[in-house]
C-alpha positions as a printed Julia matrix, in Angstrom:
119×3 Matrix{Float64}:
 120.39  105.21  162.07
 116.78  106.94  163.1
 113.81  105.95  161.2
 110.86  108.08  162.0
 107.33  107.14  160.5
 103.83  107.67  161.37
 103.06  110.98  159.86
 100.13  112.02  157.49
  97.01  114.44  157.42
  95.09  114.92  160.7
  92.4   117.28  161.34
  93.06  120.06  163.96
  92.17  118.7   167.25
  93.26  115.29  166.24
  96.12  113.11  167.59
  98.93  111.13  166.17
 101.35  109.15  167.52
 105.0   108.94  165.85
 107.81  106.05  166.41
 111.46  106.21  165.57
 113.35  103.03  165.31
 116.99  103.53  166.0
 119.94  100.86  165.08
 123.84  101.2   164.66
 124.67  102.99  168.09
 123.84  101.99  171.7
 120.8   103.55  171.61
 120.4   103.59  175.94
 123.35  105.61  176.32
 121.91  108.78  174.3
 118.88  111.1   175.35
 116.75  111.24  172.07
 114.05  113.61  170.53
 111.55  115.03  168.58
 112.16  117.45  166.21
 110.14  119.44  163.3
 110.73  122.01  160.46
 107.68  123.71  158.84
 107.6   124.96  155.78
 109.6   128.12  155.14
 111.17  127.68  158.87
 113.85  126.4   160.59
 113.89  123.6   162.07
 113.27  123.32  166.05
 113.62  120.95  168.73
 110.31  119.82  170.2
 111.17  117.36  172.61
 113.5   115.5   174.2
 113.91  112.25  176.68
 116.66  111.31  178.7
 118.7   107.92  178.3
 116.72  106.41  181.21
 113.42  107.47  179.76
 112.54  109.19  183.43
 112.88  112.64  182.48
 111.24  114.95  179.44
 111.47  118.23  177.84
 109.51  120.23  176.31
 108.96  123.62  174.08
 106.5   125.1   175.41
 104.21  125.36  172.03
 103.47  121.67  172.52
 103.73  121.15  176.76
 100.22  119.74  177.7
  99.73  117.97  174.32
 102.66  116.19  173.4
 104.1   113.49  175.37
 107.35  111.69  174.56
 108.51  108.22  175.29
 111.25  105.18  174.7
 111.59  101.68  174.91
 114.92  101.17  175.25
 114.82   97.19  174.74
 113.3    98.01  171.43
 115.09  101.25  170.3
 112.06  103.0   170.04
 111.14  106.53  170.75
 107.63  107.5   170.34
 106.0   110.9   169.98
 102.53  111.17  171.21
 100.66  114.17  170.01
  96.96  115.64  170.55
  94.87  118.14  170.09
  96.8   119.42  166.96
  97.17  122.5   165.79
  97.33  124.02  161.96
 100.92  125.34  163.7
 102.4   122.09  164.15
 102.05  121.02  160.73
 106.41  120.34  159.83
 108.31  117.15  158.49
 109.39  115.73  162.39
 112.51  114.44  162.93
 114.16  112.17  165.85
 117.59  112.75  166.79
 119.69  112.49  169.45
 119.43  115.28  171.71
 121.01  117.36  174.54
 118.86  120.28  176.53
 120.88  123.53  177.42
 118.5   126.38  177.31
 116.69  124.97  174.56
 116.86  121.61  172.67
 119.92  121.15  170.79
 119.99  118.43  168.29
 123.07  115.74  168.06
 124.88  114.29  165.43
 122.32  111.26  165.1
 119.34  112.15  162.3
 117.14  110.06  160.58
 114.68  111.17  157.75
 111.88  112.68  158.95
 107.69  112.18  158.3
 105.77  114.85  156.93
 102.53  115.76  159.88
  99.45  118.31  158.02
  97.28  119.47  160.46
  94.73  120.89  158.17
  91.0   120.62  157.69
């Protein structure tokens, strides 16, 4: 139901944007997100958008350098990350999302795509 792609090996400092493509639900009626398990971790919510696309949250390891957004005509959200860090090298999930101190993922996951930041 959530397809994320766009991973792969970056150099620290370096951006890379990841998309999601979402199908079987109404996609519009769900806030959606970003998140990411390292290795040896757990996994973490990174960011979230709300169902109109007008409102964001963030962790605040990634505020200033990661910027989420969704198309909603094209079930797409999109993950926009720069100046990367050797720290947010994880396989990144999107998911459907809710934010109550913290991100909380829903019940909506898709595989995820593996992001090395690594020189």
């Amino acid at each position: 139901q959530l397809q994320a792609s766009g991973g792969g090996l970056v150099q620290p400092g370096g951006s890379l944007r990841l998309s999601c493509a979402a199908s079987g639900f109404i996609f519009e009626d769900f806030s959606v997100g970003w998140f990411r398990q390292a290795p040896g971790k757990g996994r973490e919510g990174v960011s979230c958008i709300n169902f109109r696309g007008d409102a964001a949250f963030y962790v605040d390891p990634v505020k200033g350098r990661f910027t989420i957004s969704r198309d909603n005509a094209k079930k797409m959200v999109y993950l926009q990350m720069n100046s990367l860090k050797p720290e947010d090298t994880a396989v990144y999930y999107c998911a459907t999302c809710t934010v109550v101190d913290g991100i909380w993922p829903g019940d909506r996951w898709g595989q995820g795509t593996l992001v090395t930041v690594s020189s």
